[in-house]
C-alpha positions as CSV (number, residue, x, y, z in Angstrom):
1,X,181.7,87.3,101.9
2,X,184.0,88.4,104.6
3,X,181.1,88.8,106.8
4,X,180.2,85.4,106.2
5,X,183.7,84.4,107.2
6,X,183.7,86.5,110.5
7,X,180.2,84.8,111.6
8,X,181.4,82.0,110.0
9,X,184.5,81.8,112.8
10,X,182.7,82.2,115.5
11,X,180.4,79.4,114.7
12,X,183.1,77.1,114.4
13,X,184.3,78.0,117.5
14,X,181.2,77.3,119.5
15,X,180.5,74.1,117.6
16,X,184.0,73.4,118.2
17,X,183.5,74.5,122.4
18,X,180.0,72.2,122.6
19,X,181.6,69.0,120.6
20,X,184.3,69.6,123.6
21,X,182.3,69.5,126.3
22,X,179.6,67.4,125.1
23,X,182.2,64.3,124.5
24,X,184.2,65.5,128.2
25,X,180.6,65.0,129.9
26,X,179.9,61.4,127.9
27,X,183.1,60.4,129.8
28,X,182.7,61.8,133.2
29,X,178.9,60.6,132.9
30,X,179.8,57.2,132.0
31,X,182.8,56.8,134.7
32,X,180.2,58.3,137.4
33,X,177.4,56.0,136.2
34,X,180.0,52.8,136.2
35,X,181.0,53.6,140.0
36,X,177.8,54.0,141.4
37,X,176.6,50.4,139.8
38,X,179.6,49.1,141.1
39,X,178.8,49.9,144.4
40,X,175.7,49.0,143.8
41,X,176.4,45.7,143.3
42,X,178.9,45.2,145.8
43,X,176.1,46.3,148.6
44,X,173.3,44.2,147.2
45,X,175.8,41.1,148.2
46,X,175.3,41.5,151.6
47,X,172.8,40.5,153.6
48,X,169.2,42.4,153.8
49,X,169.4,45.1,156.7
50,X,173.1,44.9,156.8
51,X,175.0,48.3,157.8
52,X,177.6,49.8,155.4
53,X,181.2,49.2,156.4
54,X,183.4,52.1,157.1
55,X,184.6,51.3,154.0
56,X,181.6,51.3,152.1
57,X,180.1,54.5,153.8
58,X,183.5,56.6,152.9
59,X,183.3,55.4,149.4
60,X,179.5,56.3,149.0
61,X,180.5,59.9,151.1
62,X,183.3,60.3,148.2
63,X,180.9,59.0,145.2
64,X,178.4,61.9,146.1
65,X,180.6,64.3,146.4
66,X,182.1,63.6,143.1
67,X,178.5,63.9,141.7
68,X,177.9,67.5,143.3
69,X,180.8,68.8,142.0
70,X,180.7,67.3,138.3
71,X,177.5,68.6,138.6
72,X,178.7,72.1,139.8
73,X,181.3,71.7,136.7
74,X,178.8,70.8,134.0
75,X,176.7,73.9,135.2
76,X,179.8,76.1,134.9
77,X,180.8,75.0,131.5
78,X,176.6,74.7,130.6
79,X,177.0,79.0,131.5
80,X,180.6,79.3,129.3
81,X,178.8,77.5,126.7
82,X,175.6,80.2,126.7
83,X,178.4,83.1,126.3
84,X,180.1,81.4,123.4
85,X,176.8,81.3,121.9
86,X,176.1,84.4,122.6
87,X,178.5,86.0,120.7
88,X,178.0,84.2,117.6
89,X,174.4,86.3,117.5
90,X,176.5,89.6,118.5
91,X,178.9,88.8,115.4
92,X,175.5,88.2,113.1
93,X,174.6,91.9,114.1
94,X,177.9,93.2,114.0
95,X,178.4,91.2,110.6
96,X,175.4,91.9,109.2
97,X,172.9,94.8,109.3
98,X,168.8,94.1,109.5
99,X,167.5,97.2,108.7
100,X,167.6,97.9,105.0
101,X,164.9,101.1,105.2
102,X,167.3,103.7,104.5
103,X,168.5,101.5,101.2
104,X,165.0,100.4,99.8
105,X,162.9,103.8,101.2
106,X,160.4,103.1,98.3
107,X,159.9,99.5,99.6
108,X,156.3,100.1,100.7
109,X,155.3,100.5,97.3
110,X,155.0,96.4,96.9
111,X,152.2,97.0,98.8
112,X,150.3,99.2,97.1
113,X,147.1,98.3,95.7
114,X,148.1,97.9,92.2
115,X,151.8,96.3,93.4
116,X,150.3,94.0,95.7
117,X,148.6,91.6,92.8
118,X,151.6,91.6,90.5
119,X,154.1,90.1,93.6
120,X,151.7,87.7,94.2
121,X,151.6,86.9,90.9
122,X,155.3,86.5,90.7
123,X,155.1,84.4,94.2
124,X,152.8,81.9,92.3
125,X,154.1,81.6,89.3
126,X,157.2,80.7,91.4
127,X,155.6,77.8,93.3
128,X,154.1,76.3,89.9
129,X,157.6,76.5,88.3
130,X,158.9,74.3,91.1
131,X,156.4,71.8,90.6
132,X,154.3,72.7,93.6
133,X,150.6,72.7,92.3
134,X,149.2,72.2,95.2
135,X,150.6,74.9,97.0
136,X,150.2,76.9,94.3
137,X,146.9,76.2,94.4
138,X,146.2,77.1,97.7
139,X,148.0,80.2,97.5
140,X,146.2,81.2,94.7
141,X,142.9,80.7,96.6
142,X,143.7,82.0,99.4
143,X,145.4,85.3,98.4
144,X,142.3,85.8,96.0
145,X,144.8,86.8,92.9
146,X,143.3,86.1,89.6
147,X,144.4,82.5,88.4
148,X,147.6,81.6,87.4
149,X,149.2,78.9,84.4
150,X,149.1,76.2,86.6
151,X,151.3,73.6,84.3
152,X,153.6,75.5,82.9
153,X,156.8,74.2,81.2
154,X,159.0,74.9,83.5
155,X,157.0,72.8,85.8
156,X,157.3,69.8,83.5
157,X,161.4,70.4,83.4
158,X,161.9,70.8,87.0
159,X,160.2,67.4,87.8
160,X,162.7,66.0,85.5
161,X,165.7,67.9,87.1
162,X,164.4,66.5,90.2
163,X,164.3,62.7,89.0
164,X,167.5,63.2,88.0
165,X,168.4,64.5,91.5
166,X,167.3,61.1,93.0
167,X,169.1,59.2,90.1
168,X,166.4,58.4,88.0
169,X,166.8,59.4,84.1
170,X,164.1,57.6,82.9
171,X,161.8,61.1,82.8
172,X,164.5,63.4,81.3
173,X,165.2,60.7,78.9
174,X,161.5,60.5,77.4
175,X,161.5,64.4,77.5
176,X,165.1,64.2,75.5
177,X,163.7,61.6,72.7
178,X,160.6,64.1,72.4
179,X,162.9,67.2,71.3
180,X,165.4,64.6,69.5
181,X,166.2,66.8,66.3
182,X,166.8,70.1,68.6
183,X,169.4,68.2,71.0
184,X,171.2,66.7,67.7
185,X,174.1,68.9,69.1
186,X,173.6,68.8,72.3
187,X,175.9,66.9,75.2
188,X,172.5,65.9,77.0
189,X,171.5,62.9,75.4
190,X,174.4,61.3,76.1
191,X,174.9,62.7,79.4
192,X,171.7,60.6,80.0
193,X,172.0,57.4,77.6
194,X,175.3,57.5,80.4
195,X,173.4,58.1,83.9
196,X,170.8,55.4,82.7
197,X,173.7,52.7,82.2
198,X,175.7,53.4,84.9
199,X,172.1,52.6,87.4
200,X,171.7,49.5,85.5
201,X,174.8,48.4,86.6
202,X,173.8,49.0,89.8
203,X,170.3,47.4,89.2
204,X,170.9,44.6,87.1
205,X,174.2,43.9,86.8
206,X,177.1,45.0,84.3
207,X,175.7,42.9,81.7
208,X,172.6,44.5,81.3
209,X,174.3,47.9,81.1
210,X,176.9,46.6,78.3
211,X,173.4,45.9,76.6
212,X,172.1,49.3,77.1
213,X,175.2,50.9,76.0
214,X,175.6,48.6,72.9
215,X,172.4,50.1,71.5
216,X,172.5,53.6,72.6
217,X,176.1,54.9,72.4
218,X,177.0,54.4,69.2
219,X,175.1,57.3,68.2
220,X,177.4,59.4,70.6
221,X,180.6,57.7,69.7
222,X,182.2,60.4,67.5
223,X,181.4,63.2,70.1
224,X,181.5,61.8,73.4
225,X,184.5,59.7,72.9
226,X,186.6,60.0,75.5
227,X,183.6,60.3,78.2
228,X,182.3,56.9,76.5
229,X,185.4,55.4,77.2
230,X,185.2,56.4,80.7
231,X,182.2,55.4,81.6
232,X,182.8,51.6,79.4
233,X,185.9,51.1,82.2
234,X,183.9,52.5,85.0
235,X,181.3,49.6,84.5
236,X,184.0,47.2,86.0
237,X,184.4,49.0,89.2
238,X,180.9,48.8,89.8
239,X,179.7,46.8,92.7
240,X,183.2,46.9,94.2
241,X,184.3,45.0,90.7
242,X,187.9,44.6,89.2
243,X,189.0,43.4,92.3
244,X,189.7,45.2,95.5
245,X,190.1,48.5,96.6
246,X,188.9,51.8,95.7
247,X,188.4,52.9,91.8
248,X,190.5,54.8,90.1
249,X,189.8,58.9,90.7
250,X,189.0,59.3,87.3
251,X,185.9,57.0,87.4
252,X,184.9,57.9,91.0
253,X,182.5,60.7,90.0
254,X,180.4,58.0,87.8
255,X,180.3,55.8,90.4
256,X,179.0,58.6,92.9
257,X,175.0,58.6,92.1
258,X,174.5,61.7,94.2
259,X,176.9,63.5,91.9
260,X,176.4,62.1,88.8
261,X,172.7,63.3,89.0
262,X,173.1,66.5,90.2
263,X,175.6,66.8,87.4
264,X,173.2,65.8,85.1
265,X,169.9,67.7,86.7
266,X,171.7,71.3,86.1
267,X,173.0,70.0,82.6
268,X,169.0,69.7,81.7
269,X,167.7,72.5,83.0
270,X,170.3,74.7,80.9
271,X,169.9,72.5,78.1
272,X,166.0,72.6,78.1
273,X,165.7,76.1,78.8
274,X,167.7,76.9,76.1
275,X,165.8,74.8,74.0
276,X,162.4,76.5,74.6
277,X,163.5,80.0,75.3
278,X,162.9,79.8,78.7
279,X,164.7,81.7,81.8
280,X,166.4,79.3,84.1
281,X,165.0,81.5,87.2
282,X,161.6,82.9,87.8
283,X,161.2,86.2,87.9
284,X,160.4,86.1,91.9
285,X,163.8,84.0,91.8
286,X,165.8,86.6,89.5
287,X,164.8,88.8,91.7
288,X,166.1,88.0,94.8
289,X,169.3,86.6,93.7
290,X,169.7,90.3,92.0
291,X,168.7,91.9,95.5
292,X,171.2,89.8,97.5
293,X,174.2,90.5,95.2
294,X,173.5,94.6,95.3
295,X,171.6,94.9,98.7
296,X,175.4,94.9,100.6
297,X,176.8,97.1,97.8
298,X,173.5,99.9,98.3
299,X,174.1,99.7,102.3
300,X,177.9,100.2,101.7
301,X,177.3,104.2,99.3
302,X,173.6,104.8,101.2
303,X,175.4,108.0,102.8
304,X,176.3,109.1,99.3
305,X,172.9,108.0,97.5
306,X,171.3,110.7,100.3
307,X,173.2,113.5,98.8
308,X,171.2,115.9,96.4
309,X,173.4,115.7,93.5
310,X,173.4,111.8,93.4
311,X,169.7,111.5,93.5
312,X,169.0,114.0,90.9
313,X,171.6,112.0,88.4
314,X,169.4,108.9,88.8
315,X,166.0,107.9,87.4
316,X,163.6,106.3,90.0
317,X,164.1,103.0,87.7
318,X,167.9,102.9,87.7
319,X,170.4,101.5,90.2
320,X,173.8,103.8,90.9
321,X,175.6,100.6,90.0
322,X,176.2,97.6,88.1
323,X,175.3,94.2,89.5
324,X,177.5,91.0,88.3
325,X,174.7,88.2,88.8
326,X,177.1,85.2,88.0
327,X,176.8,82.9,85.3
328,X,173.4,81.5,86.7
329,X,171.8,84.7,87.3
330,X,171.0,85.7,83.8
331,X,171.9,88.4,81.6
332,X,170.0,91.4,83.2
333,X,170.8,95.0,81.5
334,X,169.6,98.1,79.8
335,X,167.6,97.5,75.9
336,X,169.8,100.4,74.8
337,X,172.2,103.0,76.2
338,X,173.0,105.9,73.7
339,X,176.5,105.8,72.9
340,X,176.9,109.6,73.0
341,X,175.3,110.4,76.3
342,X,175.9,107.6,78.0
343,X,172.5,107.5,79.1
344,X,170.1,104.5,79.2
345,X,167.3,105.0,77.0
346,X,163.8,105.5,78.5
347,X,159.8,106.3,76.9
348,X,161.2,110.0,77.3
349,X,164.3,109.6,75.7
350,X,163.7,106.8,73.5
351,X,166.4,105.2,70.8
352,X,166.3,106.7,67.4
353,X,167.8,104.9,63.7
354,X,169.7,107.3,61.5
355,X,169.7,106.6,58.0
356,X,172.7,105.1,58.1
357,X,171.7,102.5,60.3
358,X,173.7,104.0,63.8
359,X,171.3,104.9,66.8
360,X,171.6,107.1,69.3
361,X,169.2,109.1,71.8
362,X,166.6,111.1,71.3
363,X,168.2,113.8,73.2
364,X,171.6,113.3,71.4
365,X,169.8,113.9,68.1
366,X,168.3,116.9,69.7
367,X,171.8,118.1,70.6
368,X,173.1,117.4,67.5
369,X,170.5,118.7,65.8
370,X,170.6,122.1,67.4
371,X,174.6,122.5,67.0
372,X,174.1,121.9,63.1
373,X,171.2,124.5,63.2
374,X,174.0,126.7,65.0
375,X,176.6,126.0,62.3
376,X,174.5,125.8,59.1
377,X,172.1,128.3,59.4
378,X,170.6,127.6,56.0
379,X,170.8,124.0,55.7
380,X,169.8,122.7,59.0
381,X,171.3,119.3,58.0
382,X,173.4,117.2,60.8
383,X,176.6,114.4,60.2
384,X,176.1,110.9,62.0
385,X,178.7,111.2,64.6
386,X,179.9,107.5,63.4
387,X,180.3,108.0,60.0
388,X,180.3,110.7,57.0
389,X,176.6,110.5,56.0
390,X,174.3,113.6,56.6
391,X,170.6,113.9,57.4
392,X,167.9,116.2,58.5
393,X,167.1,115.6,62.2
394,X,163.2,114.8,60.5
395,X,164.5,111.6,58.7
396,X,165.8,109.7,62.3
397,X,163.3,107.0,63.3
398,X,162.3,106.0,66.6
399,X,162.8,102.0,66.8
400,X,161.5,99.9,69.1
401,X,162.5,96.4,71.4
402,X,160.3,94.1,72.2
């Protein structure tokens, strides 16, 4: 972020620098271009083959030597202009680095011949989840990848989300009356019952939308009160109604359609991927959101990651960190980390079930295991480290997530 700001500075200060000298040229341009009509015009009223008064000839002398030196001027600020601009690329580099090799050294392995078709994969599937079957298509055919769901759901949803983007409802709203029963509880249905009477107000007039709302929102009364209530007294402000002026602030996001559908779009994409257990992101899109939070964080410790210590205390599947996606990036983290070691569990060190229901490591049990062997040489018996029951290391059970 505080890169962003220091590139972000420097922008602003060569937008700010060309706005300034683009609207000083308008003007001198414009006064220039008024004198020499002028002139113009006061020559063409005398007679053909007339010479130029001394008057005349010092005012055209002056005119042209005005226009040499705005010219020499604009070129001047033209070449300030290029340095200003010039250092907003200098501040992207110093900002920001390009060359992530010494972060990601096992990068190359997305190309490899058995990585190769599973990114492609992940770059289709992508493109069909956005609704883009055509593309997909061609991608598919021309990458030579073995075919892809081509209508999945998440298409289906997404050309909803992007009807609502536009400030049409009418898709989501058939979707929402097909999964009625599931979205009982749900704020959607009213969130769109609201969108859908708000743009026939627009559309076909107030009364139309008192119609509309007459038969769908008494269903939603009880739970949407006060947002009902809003939108019934944001009707009269539509089409500049209830008089003058601006509406009130409180009904001015209702009246904004822009707003009120993007509102809505990200409310049914939650909503319906909740619904059917799907992930709001693709797992191409997961990705790089997950690889633009931690890439700064890796470049900031690479030195350290380099040393021989802090390689050897991480797995080639593990990051030396924790990344904080944000509330729309998804719950990302390990199945299992044993609670004694502190380890993330692995096919090598899988999670084992103690018959008293607490799991821990493989290679905790192992540990435990041996230091009860130590202590009891005859009964080879170890205590659950959460609680007083005992068991033989046999009886732990290896469990599995799926």
């Amino acid at each position: 972020m505080e890169s962003c700001v220091g590139v972000e500075q420097d922008l602003d200060k060569a937008i700010s620098k060309f706005n300034a000298i683009n609207d000083h040229t308008d003007v001198v341009l414009q006064d220039i271009i008024e004198q020499v009509q002028n002139l113009k015009k006061e020559i063409a009223q005398n007679p053909p083959d007339t010479p130029l008064s001394q008057t005349q000839a010092m005012v055209v002398s002056d005119l042209a030597a005005r226009v040499k030196q705005t010219v020499f001027q604009m070129s001047t600020e033209h070449r300030e202009l290029h340095a200003t601009v010039s250092r907003v690329g200098k501040s992207i580099d110093r900002h920001f680095i390009a060359d992530y090799g010494s972060v990601a050294p096992k990068a190359e392995l997305f190309c490899s011949d058995s990585n190769k078709p599973i990114m492609e994969q992940a770059i289709a599937q992508h493109i069909f989840r956005q609704g883009l079957e055509e593309v997909g298509d061609a991608f598919v055919a021309e990458s030579g990848i073995s075919p892809v769901e081509r209508t999945c759901a998440f298409a289906a949803l997404q050309r909803c989300a992007a009807a609502l983007a536009e400030g049409d409802p009418a898709p989501a709203l058939r979707w929402a009356e097909q999964h009625a029963e599931e979205l009982e509880h749900s704020p959607l249905p009213f969130t769109l019952h609201r969108m859908q009477a708000l743009k026939l107000a627009r559309t076909e007039g107030v009364g139309a939308a008192i119609a509309y709302a007459r038969a769908q929102f008494p269903r939603h009364a009880a739970r949407h009160e006060r947002q009902l209530a809003a939108c019934v007294c944001a009707l009269a402000w539509v089409r500049g109604g209830a008089g003058a002026g601006a509406p009130p602030a409180a009904y001015r996001a209702l009246l904004a359609p822009a707003a009120l559908g993007a509102a809505a779009a990200e409310l049914f994409v939650r909503e319906a991927c909740a619904l059917l257990r799907l992930a709001p992101l693709s797992p191409l899109a997961g990705a790089v959101l997950a690889g633009a939070r931690v890439l700064p964080a890796l470049h900031d410790i690479r030195a350290k990651m380099t040393h021989p210590h802090v390689i050897a205390a991480w797995s080639d599947d593990e990051l030396p960190l924790e990344v904080d996606l944000g509330e729309d990036g998804g719950g990302y983290h390990s199945v299992f980390a044993c609670p004694i070691l502190r380890q993330q569990a692995s096919e090598q060190n899988p999670p084992m079930r103690l018959l008293c229901g607490h799991v821990i490591s493989r290679d905790a049990l192992n540990k435990l295991a041996m230091g009860a062997k130590y202590v009891h040489c005859t009964r080879h018996r170890l205590k659950c480290p959460y609680c007083p029951m005992e068991q033989a290391p046999s009886e732990a059970r290896q469990i599995y997530f799926s």
